[in-house]
C-alpha positions in Angstrom: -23.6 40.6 -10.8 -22.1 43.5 -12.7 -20.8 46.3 -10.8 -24.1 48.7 -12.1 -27.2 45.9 -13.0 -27.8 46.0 -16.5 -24.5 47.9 -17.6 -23.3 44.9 -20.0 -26.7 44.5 -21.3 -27.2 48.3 -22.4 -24.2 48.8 -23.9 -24.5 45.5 -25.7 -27.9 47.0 -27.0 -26.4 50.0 -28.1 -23.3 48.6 -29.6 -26.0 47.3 -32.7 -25.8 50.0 -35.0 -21.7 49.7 -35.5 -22.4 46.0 -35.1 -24.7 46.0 -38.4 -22.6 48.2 -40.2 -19.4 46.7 -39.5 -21.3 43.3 -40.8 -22.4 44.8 -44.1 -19.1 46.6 -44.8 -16.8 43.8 -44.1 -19.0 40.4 -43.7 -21.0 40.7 -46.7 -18.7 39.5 -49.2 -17.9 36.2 -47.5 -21.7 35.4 -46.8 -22.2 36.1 -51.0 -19.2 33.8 -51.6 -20.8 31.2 -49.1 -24.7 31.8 -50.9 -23.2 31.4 -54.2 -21.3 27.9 -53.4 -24.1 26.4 -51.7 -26.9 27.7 -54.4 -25.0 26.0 -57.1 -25.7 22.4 -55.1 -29.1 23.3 -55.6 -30.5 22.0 -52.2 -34.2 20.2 -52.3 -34.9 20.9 -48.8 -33.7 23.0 -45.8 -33.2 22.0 -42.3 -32.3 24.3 -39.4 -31.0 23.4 -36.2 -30.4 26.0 -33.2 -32.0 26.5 -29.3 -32.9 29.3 -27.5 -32.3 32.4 -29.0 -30.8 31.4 -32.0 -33.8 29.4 -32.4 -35.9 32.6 -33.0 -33.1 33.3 -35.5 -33.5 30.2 -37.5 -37.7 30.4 -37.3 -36.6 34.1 -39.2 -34.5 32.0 -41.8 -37.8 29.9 -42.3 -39.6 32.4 -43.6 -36.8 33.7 -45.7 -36.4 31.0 -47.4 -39.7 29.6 -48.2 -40.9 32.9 -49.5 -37.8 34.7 -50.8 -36.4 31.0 -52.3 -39.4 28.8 -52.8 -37.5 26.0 -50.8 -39.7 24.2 -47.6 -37.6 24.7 -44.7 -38.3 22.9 -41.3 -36.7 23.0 -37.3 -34.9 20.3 -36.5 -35.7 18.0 -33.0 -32.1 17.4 -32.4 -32.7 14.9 -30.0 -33.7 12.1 -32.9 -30.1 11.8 -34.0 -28.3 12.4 -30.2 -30.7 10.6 -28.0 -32.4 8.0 -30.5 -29.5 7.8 -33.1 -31.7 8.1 -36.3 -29.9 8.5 -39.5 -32.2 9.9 -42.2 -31.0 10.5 -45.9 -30.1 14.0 -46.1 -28.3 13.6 -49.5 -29.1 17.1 -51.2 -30.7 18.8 -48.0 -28.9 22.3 -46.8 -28.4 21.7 -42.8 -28.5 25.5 -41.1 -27.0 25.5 -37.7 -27.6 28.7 -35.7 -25.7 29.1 -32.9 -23.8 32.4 -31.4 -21.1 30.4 -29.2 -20.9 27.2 -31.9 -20.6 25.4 -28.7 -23.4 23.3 -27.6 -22.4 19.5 -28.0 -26.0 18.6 -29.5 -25.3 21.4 -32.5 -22.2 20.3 -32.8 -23.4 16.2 -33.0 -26.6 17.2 -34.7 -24.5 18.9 -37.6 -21.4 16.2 -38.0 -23.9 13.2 -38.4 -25.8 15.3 -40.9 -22.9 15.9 -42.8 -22.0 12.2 -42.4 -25.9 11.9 -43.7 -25.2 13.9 -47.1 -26.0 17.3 -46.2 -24.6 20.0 -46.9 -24.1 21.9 -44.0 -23.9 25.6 -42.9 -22.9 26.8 -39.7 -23.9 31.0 -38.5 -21.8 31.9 -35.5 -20.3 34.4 -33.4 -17.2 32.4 -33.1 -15.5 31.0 -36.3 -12.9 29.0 -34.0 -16.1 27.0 -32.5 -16.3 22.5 -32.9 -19.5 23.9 -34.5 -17.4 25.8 -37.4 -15.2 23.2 -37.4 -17.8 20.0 -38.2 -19.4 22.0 -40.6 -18.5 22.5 -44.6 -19.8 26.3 -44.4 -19.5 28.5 -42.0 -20.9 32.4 -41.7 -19.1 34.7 -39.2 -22.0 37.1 -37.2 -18.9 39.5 -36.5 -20.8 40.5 -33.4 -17.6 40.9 -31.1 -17.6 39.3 -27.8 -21.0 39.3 -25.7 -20.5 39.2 -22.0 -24.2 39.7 -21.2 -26.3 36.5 -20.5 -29.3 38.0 -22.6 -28.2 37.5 -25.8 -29.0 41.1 -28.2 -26.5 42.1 -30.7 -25.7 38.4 -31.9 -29.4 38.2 -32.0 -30.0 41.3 -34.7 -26.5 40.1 -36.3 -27.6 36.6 -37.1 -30.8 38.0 -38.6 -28.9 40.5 -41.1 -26.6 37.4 -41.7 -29.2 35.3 -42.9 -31.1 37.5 -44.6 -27.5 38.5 -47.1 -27.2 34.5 -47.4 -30.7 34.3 -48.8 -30.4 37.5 -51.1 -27.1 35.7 -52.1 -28.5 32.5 -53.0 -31.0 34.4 -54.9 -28.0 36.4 -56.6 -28.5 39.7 -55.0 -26.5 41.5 -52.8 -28.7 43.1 -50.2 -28.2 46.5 -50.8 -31.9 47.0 -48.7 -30.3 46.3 -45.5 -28.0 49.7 -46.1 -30.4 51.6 -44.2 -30.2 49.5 -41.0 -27.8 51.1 -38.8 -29.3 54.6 -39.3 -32.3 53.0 -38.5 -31.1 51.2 -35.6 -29.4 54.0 -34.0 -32.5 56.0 -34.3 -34.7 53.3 -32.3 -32.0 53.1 -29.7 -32.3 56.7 -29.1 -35.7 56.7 -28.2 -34.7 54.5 -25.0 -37.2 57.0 -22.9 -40.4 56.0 -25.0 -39.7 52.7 -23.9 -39.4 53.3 -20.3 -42.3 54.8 -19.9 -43.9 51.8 -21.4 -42.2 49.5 -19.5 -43.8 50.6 -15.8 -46.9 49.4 -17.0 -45.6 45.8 -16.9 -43.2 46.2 -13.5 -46.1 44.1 -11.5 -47.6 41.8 -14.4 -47.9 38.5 -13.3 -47.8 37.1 -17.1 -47.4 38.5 -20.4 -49.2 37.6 -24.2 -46.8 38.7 -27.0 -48.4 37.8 -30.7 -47.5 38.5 -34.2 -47.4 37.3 -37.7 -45.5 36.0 -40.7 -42.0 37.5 -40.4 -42.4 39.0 -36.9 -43.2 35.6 -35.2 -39.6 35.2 -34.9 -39.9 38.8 -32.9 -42.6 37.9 -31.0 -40.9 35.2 -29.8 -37.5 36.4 -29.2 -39.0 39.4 -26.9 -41.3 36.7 -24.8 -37.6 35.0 -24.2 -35.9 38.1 -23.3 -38.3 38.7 -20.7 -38.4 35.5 -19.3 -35.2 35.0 -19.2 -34.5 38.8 -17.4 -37.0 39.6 -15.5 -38.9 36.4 -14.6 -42.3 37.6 -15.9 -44.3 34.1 -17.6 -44.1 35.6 -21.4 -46.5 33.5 -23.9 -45.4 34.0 -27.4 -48.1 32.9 -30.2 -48.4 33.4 -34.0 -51.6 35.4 -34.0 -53.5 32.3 -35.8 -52.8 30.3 -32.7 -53.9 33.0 -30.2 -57.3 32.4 -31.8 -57.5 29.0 -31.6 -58.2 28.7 -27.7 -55.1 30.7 -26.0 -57.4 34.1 -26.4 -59.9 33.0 -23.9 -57.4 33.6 -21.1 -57.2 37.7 -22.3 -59.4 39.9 -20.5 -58.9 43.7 -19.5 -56.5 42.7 -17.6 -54.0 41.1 -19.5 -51.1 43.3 -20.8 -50.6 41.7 -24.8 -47.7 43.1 -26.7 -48.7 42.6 -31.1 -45.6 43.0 -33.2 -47.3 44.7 -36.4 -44.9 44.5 -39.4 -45.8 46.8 -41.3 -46.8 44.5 -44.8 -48.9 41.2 -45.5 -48.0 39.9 -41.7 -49.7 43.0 -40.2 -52.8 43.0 -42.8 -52.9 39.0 -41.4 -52.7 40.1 -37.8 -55.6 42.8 -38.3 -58.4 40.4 -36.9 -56.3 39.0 -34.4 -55.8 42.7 -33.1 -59.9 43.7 -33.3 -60.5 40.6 -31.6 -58.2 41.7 -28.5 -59.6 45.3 -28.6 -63.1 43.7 -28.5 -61.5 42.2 -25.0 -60.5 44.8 -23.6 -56.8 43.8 -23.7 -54.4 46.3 -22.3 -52.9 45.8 -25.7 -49.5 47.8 -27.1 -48.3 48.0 -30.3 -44.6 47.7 -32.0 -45.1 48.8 -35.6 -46.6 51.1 -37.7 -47.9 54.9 -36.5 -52.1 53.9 -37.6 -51.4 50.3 -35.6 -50.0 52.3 -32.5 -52.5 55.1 -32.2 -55.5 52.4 -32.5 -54.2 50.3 -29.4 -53.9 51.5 -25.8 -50.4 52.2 -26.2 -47.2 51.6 -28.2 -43.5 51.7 -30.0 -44.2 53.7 -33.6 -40.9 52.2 -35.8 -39.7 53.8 -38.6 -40.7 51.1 -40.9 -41.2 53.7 -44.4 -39.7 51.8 -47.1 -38.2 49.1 -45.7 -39.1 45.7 -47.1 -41.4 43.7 -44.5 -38.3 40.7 -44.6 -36.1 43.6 -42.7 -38.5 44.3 -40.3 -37.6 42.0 -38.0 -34.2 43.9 -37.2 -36.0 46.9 -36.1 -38.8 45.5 -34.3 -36.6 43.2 -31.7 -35.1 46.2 -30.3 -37.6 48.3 -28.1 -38.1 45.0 -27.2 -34.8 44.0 -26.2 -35.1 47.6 -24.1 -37.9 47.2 -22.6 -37.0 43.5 -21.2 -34.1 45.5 -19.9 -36.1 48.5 -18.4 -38.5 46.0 -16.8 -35.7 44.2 -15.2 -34.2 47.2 -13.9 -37.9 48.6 -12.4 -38.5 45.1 -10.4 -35.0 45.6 -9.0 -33.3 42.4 -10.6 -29.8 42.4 -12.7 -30.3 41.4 -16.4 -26.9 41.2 -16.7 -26.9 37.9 -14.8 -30.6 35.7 -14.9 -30.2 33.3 -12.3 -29.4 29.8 -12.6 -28.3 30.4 -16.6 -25.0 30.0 -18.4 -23.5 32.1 -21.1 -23.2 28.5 -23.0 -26.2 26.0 -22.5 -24.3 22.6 -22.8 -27.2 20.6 -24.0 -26.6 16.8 -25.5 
């Protein structure tokens, strides 16, 4: 455990800001030179490959590119080709593997047979000396720095900014949008006491129900991880489509559900989903816009004015990412160091 609980964790968290600018001013024109090689093998199909975390990142890169580049994207099961050996063509298909250590032996088997299979294949990591960078024809450096903490947070927001300048680069842009990210950033992070205060209404929850839609799916996910994996708490994450079909019937008035509102088509297609859990009584809060906020019983207002919904996702992981931390802190546990995990997960 960390001489103060939590102290790698927060400054991790508030290291994000330098970490995003430092990625736009110095990583950008690799990940352009990288876009513009792979765009001109015009891939048919996209395949990405990652766990845990950088999972969330990759269901992120999904959306990117089957909106922002017409392509169909799916997430790999890795253990077809490392436990049943299959060998499918992928002559033609771009191969995504998301991974902040670049360590995992199934990532790094996963991405040398497809590679051996035809595909062209990208690895994003935190660590350009990794076997993962190494098996790969492609590689994109997060430029995170080292993370110490367990809970993965910067690499998290870094991967996301990543892929999102690969995508506007294999669309031929340079992704001067994201510019306003580490002003943003810093201003969210500064608001640490707004998330405090909502995090003592979750000290003594038995479970959690976090929900979203389109782009902040991958959000909604990532934050049910970070609790679970700090402070314990049983976090369900659901696309808010899915809530509705059966999972809502466990929400009553007692049930704490966290909606990640992006503030764009996602939101408009979360609207039901959100009258619905009023309509229940659900001790519901609200990361996203300020009319979303002050209709629910509590909530995160982010700063979300002319930023393009695919950004979103950026800002809206990180009162999350505090609050997993604050919660953590109030039911007296370390997130520094969740028990029984490892920095790198070493599956085959």
């Amino acid at each position: 455990m960390s001489e103060q609980p939590g102290r790698i964790m927060a400054c991790e968290i508030a290291e994000q800001p330098a970490v995003l600018w430092h990625l736009l001013e110095k990583g950008a024109p690799r990940i352009r030179e990288v876009a513009t090689a792979i765009a001109a093998r015009r891939p048919r199909f996209v395949l990405l490959t990652a766990r845990g975390t950088s999972d969330n990142a990759a269901l992120y890169a999904k959306y990117l590119m089957e909106i922002e580049l017409g392509l169909p994207c799916g997430l790999t099961s890795m253990s077809t080709t490392t436990a049943y050996e299959a060998r499918p063509d992928l002559t033609d298909v771009l191969v995504i593997t998301v991974s902040q250590s670049g360590g995992s032996p199934d990532l790094v088997a996963s991405t040398k047979a497809a590679r051996e299979a035809g595909a062209v294949t990208l690895a994003v990591t935190n660590n350009p000396a990794s076997p993962l960078a190494a098996v790969s024809e492609f590689h994109i450096d997060v430029l995170a720095g080292a993370e110490k903490a367990l809970p993965a947070t910067k690499t998290y927001t870094a991967s996301l900014l990543s892929l999102y300048l690969f995508v506007q680069g294999m669309r031929g842009n340079d992704g001067a949008a994201a510019k306003v990210l580490p002003d943003l950033t810093a201003d969210i992070l500064s608001r640490r006491d707004e998330v405090r205060q909502l995090a003592s209404r979750y000290r003594f929850a038995e479970r959690m129900v976090i929900t979203s839609r389109g782009y902040g799916y991958s959000s909604a996910k990532e934050a049910a991880l970070k609790l679970m994996e700090t402070s314990y708490i049983p976090a369900l994450s659901y696309s808010g489509a899915d809530l509705l079909h059966g999972p809502l019937a466990m929400v009553d008035n007692h049930s704490p559900v966290i909606a990640v509102v992006a503030d764009g088509k996602g939101g408009e297609a979360l609207q039901p989903v959100l009258d619905r859990l009023l309509d229940r009584g659900a001790d519901l809060v609200v990361v996203g816009p300020r009319s979303q906020v002050e209709a629910a019983s509590a909530g995160f207002v982010l700063p979300t004015a002319g930023v393009p919904e695919e950004l979103q996702p950026v800002l809206e992981i990180l009162p999350l990412q505090i609050l997993a931390y604050e919660v953590t802190i109030a039911r007296g546990q370390d997130p520094d160091a969740p028990r029984a995990l490892a920095k790198i997960t070493e599956t085959h």
